[in-house]
C-alpha positions as CSV (number, residue, x, y, z in Angstrom):
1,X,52.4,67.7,-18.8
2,X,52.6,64.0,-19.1
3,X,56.4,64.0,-16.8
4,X,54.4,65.6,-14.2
5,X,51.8,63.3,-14.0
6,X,54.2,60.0,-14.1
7,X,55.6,61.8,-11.2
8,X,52.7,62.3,-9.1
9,X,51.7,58.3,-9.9
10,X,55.3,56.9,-9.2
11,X,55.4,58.8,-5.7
12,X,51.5,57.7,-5.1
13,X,52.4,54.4,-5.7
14,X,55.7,54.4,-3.4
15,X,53.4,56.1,-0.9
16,X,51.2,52.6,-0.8
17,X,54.5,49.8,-1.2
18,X,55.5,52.1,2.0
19,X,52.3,51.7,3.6
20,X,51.9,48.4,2.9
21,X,55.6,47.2,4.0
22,X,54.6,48.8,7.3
23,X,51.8,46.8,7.9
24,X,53.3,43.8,6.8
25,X,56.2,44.8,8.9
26,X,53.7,45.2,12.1
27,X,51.8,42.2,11.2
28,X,54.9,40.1,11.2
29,X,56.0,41.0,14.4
30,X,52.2,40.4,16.4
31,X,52.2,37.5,14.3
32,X,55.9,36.1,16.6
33,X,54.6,37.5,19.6
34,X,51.0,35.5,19.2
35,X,53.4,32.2,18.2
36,X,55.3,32.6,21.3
37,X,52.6,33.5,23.4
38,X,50.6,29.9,22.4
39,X,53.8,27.9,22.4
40,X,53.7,29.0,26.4
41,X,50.2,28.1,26.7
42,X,50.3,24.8,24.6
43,X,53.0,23.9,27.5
44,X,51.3,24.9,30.0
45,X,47.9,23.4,29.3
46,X,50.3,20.0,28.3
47,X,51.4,19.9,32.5
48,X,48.2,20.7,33.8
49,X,46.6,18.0,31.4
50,X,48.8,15.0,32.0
51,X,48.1,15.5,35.9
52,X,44.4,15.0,35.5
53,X,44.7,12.4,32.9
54,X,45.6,10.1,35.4
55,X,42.5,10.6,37.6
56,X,40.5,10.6,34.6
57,X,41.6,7.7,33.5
58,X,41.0,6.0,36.9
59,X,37.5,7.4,37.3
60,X,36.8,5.8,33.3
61,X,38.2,2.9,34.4
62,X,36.2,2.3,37.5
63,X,33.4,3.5,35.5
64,X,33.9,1.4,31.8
65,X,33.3,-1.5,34.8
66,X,29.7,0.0,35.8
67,X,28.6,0.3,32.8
68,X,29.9,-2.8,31.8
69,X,28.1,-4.5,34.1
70,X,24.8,-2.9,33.8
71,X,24.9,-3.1,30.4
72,X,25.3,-6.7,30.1
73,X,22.7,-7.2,33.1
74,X,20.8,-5.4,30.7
75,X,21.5,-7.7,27.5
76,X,20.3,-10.5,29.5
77,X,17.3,-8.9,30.8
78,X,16.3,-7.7,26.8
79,X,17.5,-11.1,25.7
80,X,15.3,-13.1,28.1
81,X,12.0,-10.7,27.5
82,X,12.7,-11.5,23.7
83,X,12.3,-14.9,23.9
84,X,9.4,-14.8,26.4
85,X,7.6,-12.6,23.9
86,X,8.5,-15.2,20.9
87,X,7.3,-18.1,22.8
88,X,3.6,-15.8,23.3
89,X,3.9,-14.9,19.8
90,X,3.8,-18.8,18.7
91,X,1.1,-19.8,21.0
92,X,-0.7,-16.4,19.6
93,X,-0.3,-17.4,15.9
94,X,-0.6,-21.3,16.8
95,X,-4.7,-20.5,18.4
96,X,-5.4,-18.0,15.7
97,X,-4.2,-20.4,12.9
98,X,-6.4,-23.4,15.0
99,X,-9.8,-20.9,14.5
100,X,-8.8,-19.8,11.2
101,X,-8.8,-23.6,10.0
102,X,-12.0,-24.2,12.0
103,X,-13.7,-21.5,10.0
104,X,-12.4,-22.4,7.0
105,X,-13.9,-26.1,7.5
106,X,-16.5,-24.3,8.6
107,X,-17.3,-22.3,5.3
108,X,-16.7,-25.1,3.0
109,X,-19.5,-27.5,4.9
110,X,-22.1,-24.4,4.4
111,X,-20.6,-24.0,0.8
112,X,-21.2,-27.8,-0.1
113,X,-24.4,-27.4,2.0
114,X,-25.8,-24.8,-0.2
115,X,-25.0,-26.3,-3.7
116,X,-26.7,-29.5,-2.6
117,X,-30.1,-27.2,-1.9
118,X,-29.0,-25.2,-5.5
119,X,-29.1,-28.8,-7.5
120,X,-31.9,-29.9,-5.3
121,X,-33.7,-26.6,-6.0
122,X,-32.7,-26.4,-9.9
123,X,-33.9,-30.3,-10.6
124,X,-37.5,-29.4,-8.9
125,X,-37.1,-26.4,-11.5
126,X,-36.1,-28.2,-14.0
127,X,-39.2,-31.0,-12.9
128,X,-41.9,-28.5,-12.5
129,X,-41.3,-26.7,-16.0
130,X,-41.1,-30.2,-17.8
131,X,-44.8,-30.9,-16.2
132,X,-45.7,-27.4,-16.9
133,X,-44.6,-27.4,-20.6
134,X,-46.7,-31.0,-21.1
135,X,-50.2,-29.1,-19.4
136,X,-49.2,-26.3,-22.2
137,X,-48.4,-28.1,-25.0
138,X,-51.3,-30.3,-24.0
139,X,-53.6,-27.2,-23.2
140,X,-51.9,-25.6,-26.8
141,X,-53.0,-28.8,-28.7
142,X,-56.6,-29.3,-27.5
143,X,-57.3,-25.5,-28.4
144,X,-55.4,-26.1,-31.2
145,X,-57.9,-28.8,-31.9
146,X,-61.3,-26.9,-30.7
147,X,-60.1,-23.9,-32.7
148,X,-59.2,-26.1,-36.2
149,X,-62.9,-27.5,-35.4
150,X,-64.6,-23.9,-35.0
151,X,-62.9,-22.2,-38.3
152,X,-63.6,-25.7,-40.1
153,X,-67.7,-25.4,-38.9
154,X,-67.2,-21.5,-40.4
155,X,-65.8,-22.2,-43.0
156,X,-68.4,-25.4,-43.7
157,X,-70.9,-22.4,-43.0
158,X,-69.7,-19.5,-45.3
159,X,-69.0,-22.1,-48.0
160,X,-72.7,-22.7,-48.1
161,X,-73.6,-19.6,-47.5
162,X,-71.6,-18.5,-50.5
163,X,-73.1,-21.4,-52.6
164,X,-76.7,-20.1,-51.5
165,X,-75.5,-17.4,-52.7
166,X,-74.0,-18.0,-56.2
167,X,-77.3,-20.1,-57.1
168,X,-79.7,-17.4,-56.3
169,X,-77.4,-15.0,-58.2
170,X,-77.3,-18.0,-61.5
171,X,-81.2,-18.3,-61.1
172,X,-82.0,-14.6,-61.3
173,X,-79.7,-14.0,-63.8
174,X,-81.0,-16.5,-65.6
């Protein structure tokens, strides 16, 4: 059983190495033909170019010198605009740096201005609570004074009283 099946592979397998060899055999040869076939064209394509490179190469020519000239009537156009805007750029900056100073000079008059009228404001402050603490500490002593005088009479009084007091409590006790 196994011969017969070695058999049926081996002639399988030479059934697809023929197959194959056929192909390659046919690709091959389409392969040439395609070769040959381009080689003609490549030539062909080579004559036909070379007869307009020359007119190509006059028109670029004659062209490269447009351009060149536009371009650099262009360069000096650009260049020419650039400096223009430069020189209104300066003047620009120059005026806005002239106001900026001015209100800076500005600011620090006003800011000395107001810390004179601060200190001015703070000594009158300063002026007006000395007086008022000598009226209070004058005000403070004299009721300081009347009220030493009023618990001293009370006391005066109550004293007395308590004396009154004492000796008509020692004479009925006694």
């Amino acid at each position: 059983m196994n011969t017969d099946n070695k058999h049926e592979e081996k002639g399988f397998f030479e059934k697809v190495g023929d197959a194959i060899s056929s192909l390659w055999e046919d690709t091959t040869d389409k392969a040439e033909d395609l070769k040959d076939a381009a080689a003609d064209k490549i030539d062909e394509l080579k004559h036909k170019a070379s007869a307009k490179k020359t007119t190509a190469t006059r028109k670029v020519t004659a062209t490269k010198a447009k351009v060149s000239a536009k371009a650099d009537k262009a360069v000096a156009s650009a260049k020419t605009k650039v400096a223009e805007a430069k020189d209104s750029a300066k003047e620009k900056v120059a005026d806005v740096k002239a106001k900026a100073d001015k209100k800076v000079a500005q600011a620090k008059t006003e800011t000395a201005k107001t810390v004179d009228k601060a200190k001015a404001t703070a000594a009158k402050t300063a002026d007006k609570a000395k007086a008022t603490t000598a009226k209070a500490s004058a005000k403070v002593g004299t009721a300081t004074t009347a009220a030493k005088k009023t618990v001293a009479a009370k006391a005066d009084k109550a004293a007395t009283a308590v004396k009154a007091k004492t000796t008509a409590t020692k004479k009925a006790v006694a």
